[in-house]
N, C-alpha and C positions, 0 to 999 in steps of 0.2 A: 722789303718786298719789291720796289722799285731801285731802279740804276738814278735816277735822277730826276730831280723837279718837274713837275708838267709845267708847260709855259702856262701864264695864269688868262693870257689873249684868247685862248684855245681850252681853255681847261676844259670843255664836256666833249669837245669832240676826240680830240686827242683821250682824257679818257675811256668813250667810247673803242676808241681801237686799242687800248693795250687793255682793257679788259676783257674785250674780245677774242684779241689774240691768247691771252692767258687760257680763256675757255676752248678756245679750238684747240691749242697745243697741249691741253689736256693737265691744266695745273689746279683746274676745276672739273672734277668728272662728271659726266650726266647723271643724274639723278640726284648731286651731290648738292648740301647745301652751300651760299657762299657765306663767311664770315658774317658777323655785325655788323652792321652798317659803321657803326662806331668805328670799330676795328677796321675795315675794309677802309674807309675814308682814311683813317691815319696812314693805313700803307701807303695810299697813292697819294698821298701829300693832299689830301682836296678836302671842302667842306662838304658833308651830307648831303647839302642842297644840290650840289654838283652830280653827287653820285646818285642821287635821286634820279634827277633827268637823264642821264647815263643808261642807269637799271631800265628804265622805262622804256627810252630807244631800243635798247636791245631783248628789252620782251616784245618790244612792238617786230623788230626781228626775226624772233622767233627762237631766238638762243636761252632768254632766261624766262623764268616765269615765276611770278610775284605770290604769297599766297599771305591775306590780312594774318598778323600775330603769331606766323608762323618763321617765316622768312624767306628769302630769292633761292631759288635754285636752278642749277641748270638742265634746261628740257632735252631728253634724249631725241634729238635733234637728228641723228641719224634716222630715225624710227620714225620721227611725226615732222619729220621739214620737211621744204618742197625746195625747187631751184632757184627760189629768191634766196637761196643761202650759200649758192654758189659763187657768185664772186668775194664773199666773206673769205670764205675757205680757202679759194683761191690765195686770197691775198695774203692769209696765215698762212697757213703750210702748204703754198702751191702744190709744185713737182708731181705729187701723188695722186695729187684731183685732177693736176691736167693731163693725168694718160688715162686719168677715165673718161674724160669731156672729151679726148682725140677722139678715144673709141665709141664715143655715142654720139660725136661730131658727124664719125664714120658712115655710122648703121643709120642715125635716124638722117643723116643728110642726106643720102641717099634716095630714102624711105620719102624725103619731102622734094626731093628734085624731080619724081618720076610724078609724085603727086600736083605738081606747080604745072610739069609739060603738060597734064590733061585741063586743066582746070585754069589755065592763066589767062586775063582778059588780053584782050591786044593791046590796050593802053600798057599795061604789065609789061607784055614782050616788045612793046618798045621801050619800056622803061629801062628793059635791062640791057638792050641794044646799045642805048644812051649811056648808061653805064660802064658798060664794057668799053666803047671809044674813052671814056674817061679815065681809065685804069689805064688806056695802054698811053694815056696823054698825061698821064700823070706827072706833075713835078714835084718828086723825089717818093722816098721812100713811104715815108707818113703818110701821104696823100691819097698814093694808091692801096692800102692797107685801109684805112679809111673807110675809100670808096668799093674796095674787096666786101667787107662788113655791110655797107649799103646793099649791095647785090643781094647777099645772101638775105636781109631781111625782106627786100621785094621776093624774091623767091619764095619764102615762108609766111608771105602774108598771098600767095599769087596760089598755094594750093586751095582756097577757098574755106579752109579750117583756121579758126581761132587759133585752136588749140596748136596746130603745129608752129602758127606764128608767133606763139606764149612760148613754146620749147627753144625754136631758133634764138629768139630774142635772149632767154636766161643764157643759153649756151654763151652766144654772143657777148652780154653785158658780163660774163666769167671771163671770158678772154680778154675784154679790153681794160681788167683790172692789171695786167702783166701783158698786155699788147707789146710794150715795148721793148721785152726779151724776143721776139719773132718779128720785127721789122725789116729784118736782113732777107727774110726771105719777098719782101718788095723792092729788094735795092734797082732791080730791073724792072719799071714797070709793063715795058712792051715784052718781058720773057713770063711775067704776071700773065698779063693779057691773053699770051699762047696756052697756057697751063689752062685757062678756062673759057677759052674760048670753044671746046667740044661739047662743054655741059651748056653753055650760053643758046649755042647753034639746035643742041634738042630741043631744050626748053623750047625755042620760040619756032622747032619744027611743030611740038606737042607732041615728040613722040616720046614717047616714058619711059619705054625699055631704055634705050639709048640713053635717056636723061637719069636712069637711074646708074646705067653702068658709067658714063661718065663723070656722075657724081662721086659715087668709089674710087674714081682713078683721082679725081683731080684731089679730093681729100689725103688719101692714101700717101699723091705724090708731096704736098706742099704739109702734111705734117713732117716725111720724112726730110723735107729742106731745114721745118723751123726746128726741129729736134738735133738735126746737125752743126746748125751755128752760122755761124756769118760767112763760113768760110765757100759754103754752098750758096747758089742763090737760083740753080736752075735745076 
């Protein structure tokens, strides 16, 4: 079942993620149950006890779900998960999740930029004032990606709703699982800076229309950078 030993320093965590990964890439189908614990532990080289706490984390997840004398199966997860299960996915089988996270990056960023320009304290819009000089002061590429990520959660805790600050955030902590495939699109951080310095300037006019259409643009534009590769960076 396994290519090779799990290191024994790391054994729950390590197999926490390749049985994960097994479950997202779909070697275990929802609804389906998983092997014997028995059986299951010999595959991945581990003791029971191992796979024990394994199982557990990842019903605490929301992936599998335990039932007394019956056995572990996995939760149709598409159907009843929320966005705490998005950097999982992510992390399995990227590519496919992240053109749907662009595209709800897209809509609901938008939808929270217009919502943040009415509702943001002034502490807020100087927050992000502060911010912004920081992106375009940025040293190097990480930093100001980083500090991009910062923005966008004052902005989504500055609409005055939890609820969109919970969205931004999932979105957010999906991206920074593979952040590192899209850093090129920071390599410049004063051309960073320009890119979002028209959504910056609504926000802290408070005027929504304009914060919402330059949320679209600036989305719009720095997906199509990170989707191109390093070879783009403006």
């Amino acid at each position: 079942m396994t290519s090779s030993p799990i290191p024994r320093d790391t054994v729950v965590d390590s197999l926490v993620d390749r049985l994960r990964d097994d479950v997202l890439k779909g070697r275990y189908q929802p609804g389906a149950y998983l092997p014997p614990e028995r059986e299951l532990a010999a595959g991945y080289e581990v003791t029971r006890t191992s796979l024990k706490h394994a199982i557990v984390r990842l019903a605490q997840a929301g992936l599998l779900e335990t039932r007394h004398g019956v056995g572990t199966r996995v939760r149709d997860y598409e159907r009843l998960g929320g966005p705490e299960l998005l950097p999982m996915l992510v992390s399995a089988v990227g590519p496919a999740w992240m053109r749907e996270i662009f595209e709800v990056r897209r809509e609901v960023g938008a939808q929270v930029a217009a919502k943040a320009a009415g509702n943001a304290t002034p502490g807020q819009r100087d927050r992000l004032r502060e911010l912004a000089a920081q992106l375009r002061d940025a040293d190097g590429a990480d930093a100001a990606q980083l500090v991009e990520c910062e923005i966008h959660r004052v902005i989504g805790r500055a609409t005055g709703n939890r609820v969109y600050g919970f969205m931004v955030n999932a979105l957010l902590n999906a991206y920074m699982t593979v952040r590192e495939g899209f850093t090129h699109a920071f390599a410049d951080p004063a051309a960073a800076a320009d890119r979002l310095a028209p959504l910056i300037d609504a926000l802290c006019a408070g005027e929504a229309a304009r914060a919402h259409a330059a949320a679209a643009a600036y989305f719009a534009e720095t997906e199509s950078i990170m989707v191109a590769g390093p070879g783009r960076t403006r």
